[in-house]
N, C-alpha and C positions, 0 to 999 in steps of 0.2 A: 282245307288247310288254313286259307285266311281266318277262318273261322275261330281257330285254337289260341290265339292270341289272346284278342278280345276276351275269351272266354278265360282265359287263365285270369287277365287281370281283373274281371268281374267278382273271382272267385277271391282270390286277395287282397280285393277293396272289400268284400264280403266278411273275409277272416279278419279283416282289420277291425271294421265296425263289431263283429262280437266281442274281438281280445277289449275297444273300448268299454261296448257294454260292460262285461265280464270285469273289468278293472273298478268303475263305479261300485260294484257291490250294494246296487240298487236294486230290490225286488218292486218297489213301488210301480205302480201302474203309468204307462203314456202320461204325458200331462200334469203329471205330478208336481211338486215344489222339489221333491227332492229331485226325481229328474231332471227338472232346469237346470238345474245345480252341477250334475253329474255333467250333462253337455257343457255344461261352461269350463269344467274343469278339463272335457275332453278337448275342447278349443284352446286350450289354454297350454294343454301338453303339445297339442299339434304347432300352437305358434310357436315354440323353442323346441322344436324340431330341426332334422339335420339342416334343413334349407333355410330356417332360421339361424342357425350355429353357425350356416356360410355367411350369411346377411353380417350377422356381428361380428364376423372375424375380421369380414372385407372393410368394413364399419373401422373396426380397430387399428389396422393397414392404415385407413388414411389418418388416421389420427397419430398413429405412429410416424408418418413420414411429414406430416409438417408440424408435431411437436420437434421433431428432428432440426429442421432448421429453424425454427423459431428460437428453440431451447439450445439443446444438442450442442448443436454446432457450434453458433457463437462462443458459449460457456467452456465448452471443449478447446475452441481457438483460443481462447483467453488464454486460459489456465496452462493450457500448453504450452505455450511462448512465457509462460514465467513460471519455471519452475523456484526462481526465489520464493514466491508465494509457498508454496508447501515445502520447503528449508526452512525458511523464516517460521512459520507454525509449528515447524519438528511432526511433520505428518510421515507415519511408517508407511510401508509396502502396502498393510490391509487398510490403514482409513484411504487410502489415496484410491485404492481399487475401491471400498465402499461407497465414495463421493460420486465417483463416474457412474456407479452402476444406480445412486440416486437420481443424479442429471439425466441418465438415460433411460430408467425404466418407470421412477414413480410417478413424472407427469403424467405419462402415456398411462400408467394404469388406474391411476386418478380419473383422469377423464373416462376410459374404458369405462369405468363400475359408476360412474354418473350417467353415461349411454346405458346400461344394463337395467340401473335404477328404475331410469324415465320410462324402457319396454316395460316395467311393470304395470304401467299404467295404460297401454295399450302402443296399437302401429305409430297412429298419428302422432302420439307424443315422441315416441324415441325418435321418428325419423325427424322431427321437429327440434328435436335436441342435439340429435347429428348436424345439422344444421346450423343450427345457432354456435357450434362448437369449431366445427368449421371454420364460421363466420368470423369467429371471433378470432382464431390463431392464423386466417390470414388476413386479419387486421393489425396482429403482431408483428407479422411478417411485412406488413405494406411498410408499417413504423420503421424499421430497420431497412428496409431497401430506399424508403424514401428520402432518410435520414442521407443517404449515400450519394441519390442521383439527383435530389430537387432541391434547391432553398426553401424550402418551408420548414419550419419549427412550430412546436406548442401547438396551441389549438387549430391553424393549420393542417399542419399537416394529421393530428388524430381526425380531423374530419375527413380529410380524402382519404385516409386508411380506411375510416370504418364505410367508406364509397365502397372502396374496393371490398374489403367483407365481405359486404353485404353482395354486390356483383357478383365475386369468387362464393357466393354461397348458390345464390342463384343459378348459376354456370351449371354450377355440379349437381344440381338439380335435374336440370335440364338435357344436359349432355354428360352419356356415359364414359362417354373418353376421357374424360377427366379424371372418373375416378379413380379409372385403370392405369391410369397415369400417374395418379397421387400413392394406388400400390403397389407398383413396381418402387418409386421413389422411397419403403419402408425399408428396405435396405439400406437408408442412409446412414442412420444412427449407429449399426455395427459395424460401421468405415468410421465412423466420426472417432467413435472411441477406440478400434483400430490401430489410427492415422496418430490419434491423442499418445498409446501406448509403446507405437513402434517408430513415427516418425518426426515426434515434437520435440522440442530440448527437454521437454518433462518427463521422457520414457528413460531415461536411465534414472532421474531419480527412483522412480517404480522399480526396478530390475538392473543395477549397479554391474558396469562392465569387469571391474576389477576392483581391488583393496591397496591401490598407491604402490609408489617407483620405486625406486633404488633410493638407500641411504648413501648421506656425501660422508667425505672421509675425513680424518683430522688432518691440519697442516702443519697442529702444533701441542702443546700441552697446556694451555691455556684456554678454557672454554668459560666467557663469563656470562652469568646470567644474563639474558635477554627480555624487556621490558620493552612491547609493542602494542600502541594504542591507534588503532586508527578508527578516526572520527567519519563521519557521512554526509554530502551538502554542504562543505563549509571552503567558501572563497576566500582567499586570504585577502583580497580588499575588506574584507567583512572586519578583521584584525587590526586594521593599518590605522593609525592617526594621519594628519594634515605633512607633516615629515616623512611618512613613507614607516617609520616604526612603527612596533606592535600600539598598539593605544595603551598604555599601563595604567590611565584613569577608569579605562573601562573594563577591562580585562587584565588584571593586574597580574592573574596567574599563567597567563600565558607570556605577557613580559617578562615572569621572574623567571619562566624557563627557557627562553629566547637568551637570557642574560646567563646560563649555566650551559648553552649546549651551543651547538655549531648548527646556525639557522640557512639553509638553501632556500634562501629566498628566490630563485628563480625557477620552482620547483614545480613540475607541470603533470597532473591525471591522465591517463592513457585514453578515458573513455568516459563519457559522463553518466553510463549506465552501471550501477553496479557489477552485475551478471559478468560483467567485461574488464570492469576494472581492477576490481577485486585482484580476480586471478594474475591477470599481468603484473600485479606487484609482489603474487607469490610464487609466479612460477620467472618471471624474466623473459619474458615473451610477450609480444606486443598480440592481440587479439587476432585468431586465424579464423575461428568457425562461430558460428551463432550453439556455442556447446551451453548446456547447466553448468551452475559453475560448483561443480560435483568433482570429487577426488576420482570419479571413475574415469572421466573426460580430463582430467587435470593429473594424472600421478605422480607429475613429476614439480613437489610445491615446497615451500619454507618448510611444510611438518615433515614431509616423508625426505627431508634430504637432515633434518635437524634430529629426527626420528633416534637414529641408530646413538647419538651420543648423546644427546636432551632428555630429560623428561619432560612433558608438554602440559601443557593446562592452557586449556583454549577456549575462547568464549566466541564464537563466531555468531553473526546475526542472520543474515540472508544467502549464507553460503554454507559448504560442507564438505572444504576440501581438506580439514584433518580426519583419514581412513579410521575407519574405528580398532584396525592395528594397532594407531598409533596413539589414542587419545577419544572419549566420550566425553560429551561435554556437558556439564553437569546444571546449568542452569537454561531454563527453558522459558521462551514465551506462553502466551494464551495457547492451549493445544485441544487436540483430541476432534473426534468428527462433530461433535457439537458447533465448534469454532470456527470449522471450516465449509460446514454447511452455512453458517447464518452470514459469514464471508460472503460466498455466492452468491447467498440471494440479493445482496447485496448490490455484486454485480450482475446481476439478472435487472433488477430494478432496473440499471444505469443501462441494460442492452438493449430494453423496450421501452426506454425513453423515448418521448417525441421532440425532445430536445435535445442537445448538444449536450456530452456527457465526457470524461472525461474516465474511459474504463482502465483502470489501472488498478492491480490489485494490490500499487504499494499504499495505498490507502489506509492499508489494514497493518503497515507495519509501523506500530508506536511502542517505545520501550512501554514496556509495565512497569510501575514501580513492586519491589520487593511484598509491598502490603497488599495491593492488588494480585496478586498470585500466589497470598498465603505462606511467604517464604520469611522466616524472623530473620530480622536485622544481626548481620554479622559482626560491625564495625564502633568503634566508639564512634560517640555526639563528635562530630566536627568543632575545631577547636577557634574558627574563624567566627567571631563576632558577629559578623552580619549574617551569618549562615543561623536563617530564624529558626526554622524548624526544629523540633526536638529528638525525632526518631527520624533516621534515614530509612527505614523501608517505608515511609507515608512519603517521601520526596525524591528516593534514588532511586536509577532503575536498578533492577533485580539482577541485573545482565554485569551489572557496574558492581553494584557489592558483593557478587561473587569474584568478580576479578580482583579486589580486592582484598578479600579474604585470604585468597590465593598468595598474596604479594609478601612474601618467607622465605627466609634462608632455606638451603640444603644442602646435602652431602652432594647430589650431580649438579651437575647444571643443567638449569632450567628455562625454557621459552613459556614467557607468560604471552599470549596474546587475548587480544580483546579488539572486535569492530563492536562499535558502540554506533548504534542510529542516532547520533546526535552531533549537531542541529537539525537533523532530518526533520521535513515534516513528518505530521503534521504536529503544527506547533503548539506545546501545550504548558511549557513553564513560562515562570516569570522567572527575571534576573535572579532573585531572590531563593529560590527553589519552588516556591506555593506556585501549584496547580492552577490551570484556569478553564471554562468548559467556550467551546463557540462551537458555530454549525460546517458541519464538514461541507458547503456547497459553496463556503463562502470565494467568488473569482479570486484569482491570480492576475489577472491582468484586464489592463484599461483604467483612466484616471483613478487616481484614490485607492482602488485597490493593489497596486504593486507596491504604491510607497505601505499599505497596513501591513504586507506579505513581507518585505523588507524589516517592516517594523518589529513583527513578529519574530522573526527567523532571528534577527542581533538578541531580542529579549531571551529566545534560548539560547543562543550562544553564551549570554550571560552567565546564564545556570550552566554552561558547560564548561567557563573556565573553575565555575566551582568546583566540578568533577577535576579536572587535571590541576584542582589546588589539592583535593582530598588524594591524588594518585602521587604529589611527590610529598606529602606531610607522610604518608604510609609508609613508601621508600624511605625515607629518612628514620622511620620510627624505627623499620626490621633491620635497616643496616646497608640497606642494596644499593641505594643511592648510587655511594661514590665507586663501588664494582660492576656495576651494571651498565649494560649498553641498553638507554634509554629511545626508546625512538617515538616519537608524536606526530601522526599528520593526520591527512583526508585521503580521498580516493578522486574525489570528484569536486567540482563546488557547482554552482547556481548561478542564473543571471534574474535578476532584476530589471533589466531594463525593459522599457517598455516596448510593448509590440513582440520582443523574445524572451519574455520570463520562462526560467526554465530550461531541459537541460539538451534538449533536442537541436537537430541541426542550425536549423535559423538562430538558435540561441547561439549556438557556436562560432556561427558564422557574424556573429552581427555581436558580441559580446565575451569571443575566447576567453580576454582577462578576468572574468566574474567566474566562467565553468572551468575553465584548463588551470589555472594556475590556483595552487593550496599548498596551505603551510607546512612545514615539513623542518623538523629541530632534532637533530642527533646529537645524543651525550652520550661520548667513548667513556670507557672505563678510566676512572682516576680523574677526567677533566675538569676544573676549576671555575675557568672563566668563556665566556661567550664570545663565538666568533660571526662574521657572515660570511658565506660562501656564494657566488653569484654563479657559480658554474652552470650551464646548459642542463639540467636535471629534468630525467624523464622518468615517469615511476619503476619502468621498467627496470630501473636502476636500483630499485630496492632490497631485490633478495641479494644479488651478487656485493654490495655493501656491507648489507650483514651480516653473511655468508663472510666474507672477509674478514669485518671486524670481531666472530665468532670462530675464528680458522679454522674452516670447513670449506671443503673443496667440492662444488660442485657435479655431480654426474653427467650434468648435460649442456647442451650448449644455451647459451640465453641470446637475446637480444639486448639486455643491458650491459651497462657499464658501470665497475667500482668508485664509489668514491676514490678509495686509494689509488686508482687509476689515473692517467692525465685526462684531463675534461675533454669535450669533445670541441674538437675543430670547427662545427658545423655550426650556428647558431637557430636554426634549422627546428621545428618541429613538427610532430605529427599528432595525430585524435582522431580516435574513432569512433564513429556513431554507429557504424558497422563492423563488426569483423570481417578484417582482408579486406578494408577500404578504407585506407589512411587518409585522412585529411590534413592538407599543411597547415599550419596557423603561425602566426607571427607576431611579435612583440616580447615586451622585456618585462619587469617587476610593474605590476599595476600600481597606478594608484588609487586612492581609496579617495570616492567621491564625499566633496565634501556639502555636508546635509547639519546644516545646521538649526538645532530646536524652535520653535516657533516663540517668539517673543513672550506670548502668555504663559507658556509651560511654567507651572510656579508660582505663577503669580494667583496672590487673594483675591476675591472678587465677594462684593458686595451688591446689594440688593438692585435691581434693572426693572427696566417697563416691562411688563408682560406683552409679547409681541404675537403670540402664536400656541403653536402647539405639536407635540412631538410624540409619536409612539416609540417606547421602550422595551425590546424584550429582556426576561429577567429579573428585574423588578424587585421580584419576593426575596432573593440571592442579598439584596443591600440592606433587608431589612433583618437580618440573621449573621453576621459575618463570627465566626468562629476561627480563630488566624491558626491558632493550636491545630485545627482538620488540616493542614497546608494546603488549603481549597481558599481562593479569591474569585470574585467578581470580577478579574479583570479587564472584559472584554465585555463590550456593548455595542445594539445594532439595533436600526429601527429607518421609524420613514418619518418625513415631514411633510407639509402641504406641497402640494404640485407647485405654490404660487413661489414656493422659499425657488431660486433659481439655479441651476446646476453649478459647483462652482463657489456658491457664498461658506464662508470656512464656519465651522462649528465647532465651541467651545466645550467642555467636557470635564467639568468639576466634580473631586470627589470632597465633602467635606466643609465646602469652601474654595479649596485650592483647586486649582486647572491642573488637572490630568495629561492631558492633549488637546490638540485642534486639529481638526481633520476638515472636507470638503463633502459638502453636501455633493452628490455623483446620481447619473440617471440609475433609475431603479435597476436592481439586478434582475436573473431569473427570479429568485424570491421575495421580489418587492422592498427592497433594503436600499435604500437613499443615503447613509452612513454605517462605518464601525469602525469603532474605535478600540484600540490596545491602553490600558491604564496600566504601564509596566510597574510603578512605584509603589510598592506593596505599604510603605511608610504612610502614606494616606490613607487609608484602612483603618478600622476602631474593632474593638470586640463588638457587638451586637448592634444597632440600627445605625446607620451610613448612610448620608443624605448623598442624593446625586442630581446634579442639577447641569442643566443645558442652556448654552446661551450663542444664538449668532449675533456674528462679529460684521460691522459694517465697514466697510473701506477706509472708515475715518478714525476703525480700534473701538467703537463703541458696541458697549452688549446688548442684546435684548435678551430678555432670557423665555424662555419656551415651556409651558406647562407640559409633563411628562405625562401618562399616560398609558 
């Protein structure tokens, strides 16, 4: 009986060696060439055999489970927690599901078919390559963990990561528990995306719970068109002259409509995040949940209560709370999954940094101009002089001249809205309208660079009071003006100050008056002249005002309070960096820090000692200026010698004339000891533009610095 075993498998290693024979289709004799041949082919079937097939599966498993967290997850959390990001892009149902199922399947199978590859070439390589693969994704992995628990940065910390690689390769070499460990852990990635589609604020963009609330009712027979512009990032200290008024030297079009409407100047953002704010000025509700700020989480908003008696035309940017009941919006940013992959990678880069990174996917949101997106200019040439440009689809955004196209009489009435990212970063105009290019890594904060970030952000607010000059020349051309209930503000603003630039707690906490409080100008129907209103104004306050001044009666309860209303008793207010976590803040009408121009701004300069020497990037940009492309130079950055000292100021002439002075600053991540903003488009020539550098000694004298 023992015997019959043995003997059975004798007989089936027996039948196997002929079926090999037999599959060669070799008659040649033992010893042969062609025999060699045939065995090698039979070793060659045997090695991708079933227990090979295991080997690469199990292979696969681990490579699945920590591209999982390497990849996966991070990218999944990202993207999850902002579904503005794919609003903002105009991403449907299938690219959003295409993107996850690239995040989550193609590394893995990339790497798969490069392990398949290397067994071509025999055992030792592939497992050598499993290895090395390994190696390397939990040197990704160390990167990001370490980024978390250790002060090390940059070359740093990439060296202890690729410690541990090489360790974590080793390991799994050695010891099988691990590996069993790393394939049990390949179920991560179908949690990751999961958790992404059923438990992130981004799963209802994918899968929309509902199509918006009840329409409000009339009060009256009077419904006048409604004209709402809300701007992005802008503090009303940003606006303010040394008086506490708009600056009408600098921004003249926002003084002219300060001077036609009723300004609430004590007028304060619910939330310095969009996602949050947004919605609390459309629905009247201060921020409850961490929701997308989606008409499915939101139904009850300005469109679906304005819905039943309006016609709507709405241009939203990072949100989507008019239901497509009630309104499609017809001009669109950068879209499609091309755009939203090379996004990503984007922030993939910034997740496996060994450096300090700032992952945020509003990086990606910059109006396009009209010409960038292939869309023809709707609008006449602007009729303001200084408005250099000749076509506004090379200068406006696309997003702007369709709102304006839009801006017509009609038989109903009509709700025009428009959120315009602007002055949002990232900053890209000059006062003027002309374009400028610089490097998206440039800090936000620590000497020098807050005041260029400051600097920047007024140079596009510039160009945006030329948008809200081009928004009332247009009302006035169609008629709506003086029937229209005009409304202008922000959602949020920005801090500058140092140590809390930016819109986050510490910012809040350490600089309310730059992020809470923004501007905010109502023109009722018929109104003449300009009043101020200092009343207690919280955003929340906005739909139930307009809702009022469009006598429309609400469906639901809000949190705000009408203008027409008595103001509120409490002087009292709240911000949220959280939903359902009000924060108090306190104070009155900011005032607007006074920063005045560096003595040389303007002035000529003539020939100096050559003291040194500077690198420039860009360079080729001053040897070419074409003013007609609405494309400038304006922006410059480079390094000096270690010996020039942190601190000594630097002159920055375009032409002759001094542009700015800025401060030589310790080197950035990317090696950058200055940059400078050359807002004055008027120093510019057509075709070769000298630019020239000069520091400044304590005593006002120049030396000037050979470029390079």
């Amino acid at each position: 009986m023992t015997d019959r075993p043995h003997t059975g498998a004798g007989s089936a290693d027996r039948s196997a060696a002929r079926a090999d024979a037999a599959t060669t289709d070799d008659p040649a004799p033992r010893g042969s060439a062609r025999t060699a041949d045939g065995a090698a082919t039979v070793r060659h079937r045997r090695r991708w055999g079933r227990s090979s097939r295991r080997a690469e599966g199990r292979r696969l498993l681990e490579v699945t489970a920590l591209v999982g967290l390497v990849i996966t997850q991070p990218l999944l959390d990202v993207l999850g927690r902002s579904p503005d990001f794919f609003l903002f892009h105009r991403a449907d149902r299938g690219e959003i599901l295409l993107l996850v199922a690239l995040v989550a399947v193609v590394p893995t199978v990339a790497l798969g078919l490069l392990g398949l590859l290397a067994g071509l070439a025999g055992d030792a390589l592939r497992t050598g390559v499993h290895s090395l693969l390994l190696g390397l994704l939990v040197t990704a992995l160390a990167i990001q963990v370490g980024r978390h628990i250790t002060p090390l940065r940059g070359v740093p910390l990439l060296l202890a990561a690729l410690v541990a690689g090489a360790a974590g390769a080793l390991a799994h070499r050695r010891w099988t528990a691990l590996g069993r460990a790393l394939r049990l852990a390949a179920v991560g990635p179908p949690i990751f995306v999961g958790l992404f589609l059923f438990a992130s604020p981004t799963g209802p963009v994918v899968m929309p719970l509902g199509d918006g609330g009840a329409a409000g009712t009339a009060t009256g027979n009077r419904h006048p068109p409604v004209v709402m512009l809300v701007l992005d990032e802008l503090p009303l200290v940003s606006l303010l002259d040394a008086a506490g008024g708009v600056d009408g030297t600098r921004f003249p079009h926002f003084a002219e409509l300060a001077a036609a409407s009723t300004w609430y100047r004590n007028a304060t953002g619910v939330s310095g995040w969009t996602p949050y704010a947004l919605p609390a000025m459309l629905t009247g509700r201060y921020p409850a949940e961490p929701f997308a700020p989606h008409y499915s989480h939101y139904p009850d908003n300005l469109f679906t209560a304005f819905g039943g008696l309006y016609d709507i035309r709405a241009e939203e940017s990072i949100t989507r709370l008019c239901p497509p009941s009630r309104c499609e919006q017809q001009v669109t940013p950068d879209q499609g999954i091309g755009v939203l992959v090379g996004e990503t990678q984007k922030l993939l880069r910034q997740v496996v940094a060994p450096h300090d990174s700032r992952i945020d996917p509003e990086g990606s949101y910059r109006e396009r101009t009209a010409e960038e997106l292939g869309i023809d200019a709707a609008e006449p040439v602007p009729t303001d002089p200084k408005f250099r440009w000749d076509s506004l689809d090379v200068n406006q955004p696309a997003r702007f001249t369709s709102f304006l196209s839009g801006l017509t009489r009609s038989t109903r009435p009509t709700l025009h809205f428009l959120h315009l990212l602007m002055p949002h970063s990232p900053w890209t105009f000059l006062p003027s309208g002309a374009r400028y290019e610089a490097p998206g890594d440039f800090p936000n904060e620590g000497d020098g660079w807050v005041e260029l970030a400051r600097a920047r952000h007024l140079a596009q607010l510039g160009y945006t009071d030329r948008l809200i000059g081009e928004t009332m020349r247009t009302l006035r051309d169609s008629g709506l003006w003086d029937e229209a209930l005009v409304v202008v503000t922000a959602d949020h603003g920005v801090s500058f100050t140092k140590g809390a630039q930016g819109r986050g707690e510490d910012a809040i906490r350490a600089a309310a008056d730059e992020v809470a409080w923004v501007p905010l100008f109502v023109k009722t129907p018929g109104q003449r002249g300009g009043r101020i209103d200092d009343r207690n104004w919280e955003h929340v306050d906005l739909l139930p005002t307009v809702a009022d001044e469009a006598a429309i009666r609400l469906p639901w309860r809000v949190d705000g309070r009408s203008a027409r209303q008595t103001p509120r008793a409490d002087a009292g207010k709240v911000f949220y960096d959280r939903p359902s976590q009000p924060m108090s803040i306190s104070g009155g009408v900011p005032a607007a820090p006074q920063v005045a121009p560096h003595r040389l701004v303007g002035a000529t300069v003539d020939a100096a000692p050559v003291a040194g020497s500077a690198q420039v990037a860009g360079l080729d940009a001053f040897r070419a200026v074409d003013p007609d492309e609405g494309v400038l130079p304006g922006m410059i950055w480079g390094t000096v010698p270690d010996a020039v000292a942190d601190g000594t100021e630097l002159a920055v002439a375009v032409n002759g004339t001094v542009a700015a002075v800025v401060p030589v600053v310790t080197p950035d991540p990317g090696g950058r000891r200055f940059a400078a903003l050359l807002a004055d488009d008027r120093l510019f020539r057509a075709g070769a533009n000298r630019l020239d550098l000069y520091l400044v000694d304590q005593g006002g004298e120049l030396r000037k610095l050979a470029i390079s």
